[in-house]
C-alpha positions in Angstrom: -189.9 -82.9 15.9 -186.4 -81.6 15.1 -183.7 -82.5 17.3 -182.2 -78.7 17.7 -184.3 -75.9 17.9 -183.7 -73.2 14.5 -181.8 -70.8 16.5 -178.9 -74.3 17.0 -179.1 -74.9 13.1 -178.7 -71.0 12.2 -175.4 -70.6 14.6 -174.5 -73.5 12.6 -174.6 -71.5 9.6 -173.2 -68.4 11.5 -170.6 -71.1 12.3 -170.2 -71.9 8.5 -170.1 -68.8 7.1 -167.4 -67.3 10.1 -165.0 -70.2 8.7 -164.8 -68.6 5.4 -164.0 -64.7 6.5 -161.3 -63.1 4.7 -161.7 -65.6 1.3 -164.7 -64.0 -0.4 -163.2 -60.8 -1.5 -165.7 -58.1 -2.0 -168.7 -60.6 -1.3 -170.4 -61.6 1.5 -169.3 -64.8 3.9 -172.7 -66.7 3.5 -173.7 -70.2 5.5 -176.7 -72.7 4.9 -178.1 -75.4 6.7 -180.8 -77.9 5.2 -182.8 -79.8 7.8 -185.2 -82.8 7.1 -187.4 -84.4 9.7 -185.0 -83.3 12.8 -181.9 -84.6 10.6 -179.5 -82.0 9.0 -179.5 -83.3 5.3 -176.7 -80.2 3.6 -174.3 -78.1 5.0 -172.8 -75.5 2.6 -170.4 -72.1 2.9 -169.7 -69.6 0.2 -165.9 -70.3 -0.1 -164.7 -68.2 -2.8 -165.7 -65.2 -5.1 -167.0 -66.6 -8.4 -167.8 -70.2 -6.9 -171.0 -71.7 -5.6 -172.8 -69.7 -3.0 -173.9 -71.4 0.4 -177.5 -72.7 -0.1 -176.1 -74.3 -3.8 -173.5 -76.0 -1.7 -175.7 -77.2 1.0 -178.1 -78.1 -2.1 -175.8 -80.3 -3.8 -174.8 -82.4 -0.9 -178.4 -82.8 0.5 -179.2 -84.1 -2.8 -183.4 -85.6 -3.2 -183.8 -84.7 0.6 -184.0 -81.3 -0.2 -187.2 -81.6 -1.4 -189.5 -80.5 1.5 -186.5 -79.7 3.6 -186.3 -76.2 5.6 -183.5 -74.2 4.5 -181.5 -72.0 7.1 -179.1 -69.2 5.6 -177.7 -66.6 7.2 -178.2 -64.1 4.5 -180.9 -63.6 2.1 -180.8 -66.0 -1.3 -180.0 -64.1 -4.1 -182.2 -62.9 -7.3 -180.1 -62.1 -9.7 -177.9 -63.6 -12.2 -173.6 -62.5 -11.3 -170.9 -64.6 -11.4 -173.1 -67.1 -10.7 -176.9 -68.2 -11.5 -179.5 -66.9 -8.4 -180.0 -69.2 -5.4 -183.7 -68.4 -5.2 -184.2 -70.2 -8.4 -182.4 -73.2 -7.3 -183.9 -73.4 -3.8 -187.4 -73.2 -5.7 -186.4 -75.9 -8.2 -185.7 -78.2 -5.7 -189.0 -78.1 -4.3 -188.1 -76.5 -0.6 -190.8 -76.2 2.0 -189.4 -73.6 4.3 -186.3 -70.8 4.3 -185.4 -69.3 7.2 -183.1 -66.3 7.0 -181.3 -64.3 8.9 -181.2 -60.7 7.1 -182.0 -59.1 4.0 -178.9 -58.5 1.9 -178.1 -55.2 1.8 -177.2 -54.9 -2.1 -179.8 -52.9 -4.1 -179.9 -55.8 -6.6 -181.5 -58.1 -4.2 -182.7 -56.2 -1.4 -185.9 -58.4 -0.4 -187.0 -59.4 -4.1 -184.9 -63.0 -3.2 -187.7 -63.2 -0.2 -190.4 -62.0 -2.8 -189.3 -64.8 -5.1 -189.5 -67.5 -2.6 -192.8 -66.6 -1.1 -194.5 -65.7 -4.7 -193.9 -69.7 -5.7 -195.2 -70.9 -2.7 -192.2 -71.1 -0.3 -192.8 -70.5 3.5 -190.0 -67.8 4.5 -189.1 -66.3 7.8 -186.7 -63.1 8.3 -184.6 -62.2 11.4 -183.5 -65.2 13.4 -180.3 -64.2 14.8 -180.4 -61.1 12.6 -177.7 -59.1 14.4 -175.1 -61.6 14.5 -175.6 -62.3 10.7 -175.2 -58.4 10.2 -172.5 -58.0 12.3 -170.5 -61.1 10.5 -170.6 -59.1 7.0 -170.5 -55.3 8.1 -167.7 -54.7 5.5 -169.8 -55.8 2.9 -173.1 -54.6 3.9 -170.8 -50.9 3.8 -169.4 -51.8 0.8 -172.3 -52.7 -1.4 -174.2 -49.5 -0.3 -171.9 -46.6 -0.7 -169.2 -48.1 -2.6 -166.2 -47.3 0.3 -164.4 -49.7 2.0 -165.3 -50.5 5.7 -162.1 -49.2 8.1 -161.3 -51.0 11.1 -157.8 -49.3 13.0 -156.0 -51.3 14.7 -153.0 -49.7 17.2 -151.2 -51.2 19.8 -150.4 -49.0 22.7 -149.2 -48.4 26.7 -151.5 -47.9 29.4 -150.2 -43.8 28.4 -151.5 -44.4 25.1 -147.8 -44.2 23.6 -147.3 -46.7 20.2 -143.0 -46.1 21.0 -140.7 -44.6 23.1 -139.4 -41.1 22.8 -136.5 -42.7 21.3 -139.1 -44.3 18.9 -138.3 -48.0 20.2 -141.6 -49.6 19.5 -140.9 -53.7 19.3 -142.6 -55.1 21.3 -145.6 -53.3 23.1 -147.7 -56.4 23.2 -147.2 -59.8 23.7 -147.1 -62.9 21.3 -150.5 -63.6 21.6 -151.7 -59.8 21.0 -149.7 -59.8 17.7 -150.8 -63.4 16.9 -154.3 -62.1 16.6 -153.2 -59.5 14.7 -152.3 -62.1 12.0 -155.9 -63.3 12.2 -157.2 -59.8 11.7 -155.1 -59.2 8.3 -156.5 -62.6 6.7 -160.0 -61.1 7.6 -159.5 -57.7 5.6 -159.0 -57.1 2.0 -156.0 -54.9 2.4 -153.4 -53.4 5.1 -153.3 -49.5 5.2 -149.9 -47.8 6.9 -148.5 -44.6 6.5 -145.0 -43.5 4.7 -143.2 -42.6 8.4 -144.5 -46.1 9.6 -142.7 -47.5 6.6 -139.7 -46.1 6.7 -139.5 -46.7 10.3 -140.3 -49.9 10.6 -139.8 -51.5 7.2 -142.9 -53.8 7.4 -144.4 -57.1 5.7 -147.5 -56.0 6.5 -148.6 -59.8 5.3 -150.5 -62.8 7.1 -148.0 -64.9 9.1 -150.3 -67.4 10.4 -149.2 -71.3 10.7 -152.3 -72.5 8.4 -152.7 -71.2 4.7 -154.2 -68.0 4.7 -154.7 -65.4 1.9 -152.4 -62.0 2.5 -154.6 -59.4 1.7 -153.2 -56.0 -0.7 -151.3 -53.5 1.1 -152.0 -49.7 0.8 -149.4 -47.1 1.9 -150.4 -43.2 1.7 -147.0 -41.4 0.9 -148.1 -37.9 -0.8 -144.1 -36.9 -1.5 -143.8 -40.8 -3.1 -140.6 -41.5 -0.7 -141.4 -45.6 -0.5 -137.8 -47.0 -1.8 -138.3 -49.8 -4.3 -136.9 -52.3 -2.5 -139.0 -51.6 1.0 -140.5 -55.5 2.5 -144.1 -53.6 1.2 -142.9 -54.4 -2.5 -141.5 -58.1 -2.3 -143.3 -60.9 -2.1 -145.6 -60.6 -4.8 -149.2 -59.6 -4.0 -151.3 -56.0 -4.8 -149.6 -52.8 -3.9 -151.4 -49.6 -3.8 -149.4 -46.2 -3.0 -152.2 -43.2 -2.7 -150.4 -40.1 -3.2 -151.0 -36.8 -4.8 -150.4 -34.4 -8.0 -147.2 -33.7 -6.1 -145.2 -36.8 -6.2 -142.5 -37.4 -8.5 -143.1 -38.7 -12.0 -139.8 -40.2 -11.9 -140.4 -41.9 -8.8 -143.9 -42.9 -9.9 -142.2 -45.6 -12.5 -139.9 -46.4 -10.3 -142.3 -47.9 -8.0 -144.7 -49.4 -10.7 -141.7 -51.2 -12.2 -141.4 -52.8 -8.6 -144.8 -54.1 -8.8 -146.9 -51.0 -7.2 -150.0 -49.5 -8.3 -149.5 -46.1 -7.8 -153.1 -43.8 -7.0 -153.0 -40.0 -7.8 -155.2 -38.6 -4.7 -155.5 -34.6 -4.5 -153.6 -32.2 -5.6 -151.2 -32.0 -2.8 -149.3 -31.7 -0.7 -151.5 -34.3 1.5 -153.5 -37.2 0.3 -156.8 -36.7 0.3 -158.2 -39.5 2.3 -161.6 -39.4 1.6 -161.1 -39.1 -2.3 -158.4 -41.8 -1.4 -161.4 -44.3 0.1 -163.5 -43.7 -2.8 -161.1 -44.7 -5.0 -160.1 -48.1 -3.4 -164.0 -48.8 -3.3 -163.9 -47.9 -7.7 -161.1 -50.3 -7.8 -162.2 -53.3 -5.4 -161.5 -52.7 -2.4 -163.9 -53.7 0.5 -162.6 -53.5 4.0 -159.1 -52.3 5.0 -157.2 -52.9 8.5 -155.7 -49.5 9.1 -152.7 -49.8 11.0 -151.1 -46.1 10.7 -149.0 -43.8 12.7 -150.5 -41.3 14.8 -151.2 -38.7 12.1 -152.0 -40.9 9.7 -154.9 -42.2 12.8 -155.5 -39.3 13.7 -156.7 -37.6 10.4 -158.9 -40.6 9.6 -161.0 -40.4 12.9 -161.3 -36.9 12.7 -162.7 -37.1 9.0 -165.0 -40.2 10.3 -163.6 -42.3 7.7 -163.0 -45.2 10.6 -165.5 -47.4 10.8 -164.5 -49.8 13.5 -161.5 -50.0 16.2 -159.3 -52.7 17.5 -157.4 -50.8 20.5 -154.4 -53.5 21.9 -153.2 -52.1 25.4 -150.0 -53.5 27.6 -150.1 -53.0 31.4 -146.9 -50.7 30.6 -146.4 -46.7 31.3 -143.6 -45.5 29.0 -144.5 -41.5 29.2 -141.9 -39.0 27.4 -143.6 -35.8 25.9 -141.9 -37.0 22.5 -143.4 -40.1 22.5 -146.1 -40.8 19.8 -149.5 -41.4 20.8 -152.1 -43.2 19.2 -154.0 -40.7 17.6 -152.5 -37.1 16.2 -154.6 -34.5 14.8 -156.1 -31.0 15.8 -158.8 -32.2 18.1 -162.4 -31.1 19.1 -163.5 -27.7 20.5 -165.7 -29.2 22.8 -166.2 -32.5 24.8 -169.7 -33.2 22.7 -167.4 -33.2 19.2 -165.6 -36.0 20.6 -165.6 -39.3 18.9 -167.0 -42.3 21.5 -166.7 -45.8 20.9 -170.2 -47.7 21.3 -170.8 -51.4 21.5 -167.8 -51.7 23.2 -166.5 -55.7 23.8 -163.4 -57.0 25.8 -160.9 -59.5 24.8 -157.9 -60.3 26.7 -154.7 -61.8 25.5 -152.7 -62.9 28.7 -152.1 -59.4 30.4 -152.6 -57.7 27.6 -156.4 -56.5 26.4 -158.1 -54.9 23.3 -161.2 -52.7 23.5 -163.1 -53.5 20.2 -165.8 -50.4 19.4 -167.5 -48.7 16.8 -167.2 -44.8 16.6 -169.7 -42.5 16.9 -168.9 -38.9 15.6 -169.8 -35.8 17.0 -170.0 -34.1 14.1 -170.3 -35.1 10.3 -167.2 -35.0 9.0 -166.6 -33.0 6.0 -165.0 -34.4 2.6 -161.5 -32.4 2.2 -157.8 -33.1 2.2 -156.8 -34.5 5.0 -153.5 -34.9 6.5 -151.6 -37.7 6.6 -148.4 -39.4 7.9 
């Protein structure tokens, strides 16, 4: 009889795969866990786009045990050949009794036929231990490999008001140290960092990973439709991807002026706004997964009210600054009526000292429709 029931060994694969989030690029974080006779026999993660996925890992260092073993991996085994050869032959090669999985993968290339495979050579398989977790852990993906746009989570820091500055536009700091430190932890997790122009010339950000172990500092995307980034902004040094969406408007001097600095530069609309929704669709053509928005309040304000957010990380101080000038956390035209508004389901609490962050998933009130939006 096994030691740990299967729900311990697949949070140990939860576990496995959590420890790799933000180094997989645009595929999934993926943990396995091989079990023979009540002893666990391989461990394995996906660790990096292009290497070995999870159960080939956990595979290699079980070694001869894994021959009757049962298998437990928090995402379906894959059928089909990529940047590397499909799992569900290996696992059937090595002679596996049993795989347990949490979910389906999502991507129309696999999509059960990995669970077909497995069961048509003989394989026992169950589906859906722990299923929601496992979704949950890879929502950017599962987004991404369906409708090819990257998965949006904002993230704003704010007063008890709902003000990001003062009227005087004094904005350092609203939270505390441990707020922003999890901030960090947030931008190793996404692909890319989204802010608008006025945040960047207001600010001058990094808009990189500052965490105290190695971490992997994801692109950075600023939407400036009049292309008024200087070439020597903090966004430009450093080496690393540089996307600047902006529109049929924006100078063709300045356009080689900023890709000589390093910068993709991304025609989006005709002008004079960005269109953000042709602007998502683009980053998803050119690799782009899952994006931390952390905007101004027009630039936040016209992506919630297009539903191109996906997710929301909303940092509040126990302060009340007020001013009528100050920014708020959101700018846009608004809703007619309370049923248009945009609520935030599946709501979870984390505090950080005093400071707290209310972490939700919208739901619109109405589809939003693909035009140009406006921006920061």
């Amino acid at each position: 009889m096994d030691i740990l029931t299967a729900e311990s060994y697949m949070r140990l694969a939860l576990q496995l795969a959590e420890g790799a989030q933000g180094q997989t690029g645009i595929n999934p974080v993926v943990g396995c866990v091989i079990v023979k006779e009540g002893r666990i026999v391989g461990t394995g993660a996906h660790l990096k786009r292009g290497s070995g996925h999870a159960e080939v890992n956990a595979l290699r260092m079980a070694g001869p045990e894994a021959e009757g073993s049962t298998v437990y991996v928090t995402l379906e085994p894959c059928s089909h050949y990529g940047k590397t050869p499909p799992c569900s032959d290996r696992l059937i090669d090595e002679k596996v009794a049993k795989v347990v999985v949490a979910t389906l993968d999502p991507n129309p290339l696999v999509a059960g036929s990995g669970v077909e495979r497995l069961r048509a050579s003989g394989i026992e398989v169950e589906v859906g231990l722990l299923e929601e977790e496992a979704r949950t852990m890879n929502e950017a993906f599962n987004k991404y490999i369906v409708t090819g746009m990257p998965f949006v989570a904002l993230k704003t820091a704010s007063t008890l008001d709902g003000k990001i500055a003062s009227r005087t536009g004094d904005s350092k700091w609203i939270t505390n140290e441990r707020s922003r430190a999890f901030v960090h932890t947030l931008r190793h997790r996404y692909q890319a960092i989204m802010a608008g122009i006025g945040t960047v010339l207001a600010d001058d950000p990094h808009l990189t990973t500052r965490l105290s172990v190695p971490a992997l500092d994801p692109a950075r995307i600023v939407v400036d439709s009049r292309l008024r980034l200087p070439e020597d902004a903090n966004v430009l040094k450093g080496g690393g991807r540089v996307l600047v969406l902006t529109t049929e408007l924006g100078s063709p001097e300045r356009r080689q002026l900023l890709e000589a600095a390093g910068a993709e530069v991304v025609v989006c609309g005709e002008g004079p706004e960005v269109d953000l929704a042709a602007a998502m669709r683009e980053l998803g053509r050119r690799e782009i997964a899952s994006i931390l928005l952390e905007g101004g309040g027009r630039l936040n304000g016209a992506m919630l009210e297009h539903g191109l957010i996906d997710k929301c990380y909303l940092f509040y101080a126990p302060k009340i600054i007020g001013g009528d000038a100050a920014p708020g956390n959101f700018r846009f035209g608004g809703f007619d009526k309370m049923q248009e508004a945009v609520r935030l389901t599946r709501l979870t609490v984390q505090t950080f000292e005093e400071d707290f962050c209310l972490i939700g998933y919208p739901q619109y009130g109405r589809r939003a429709e693909a035009r140009v939006h406006r921006t920061d």
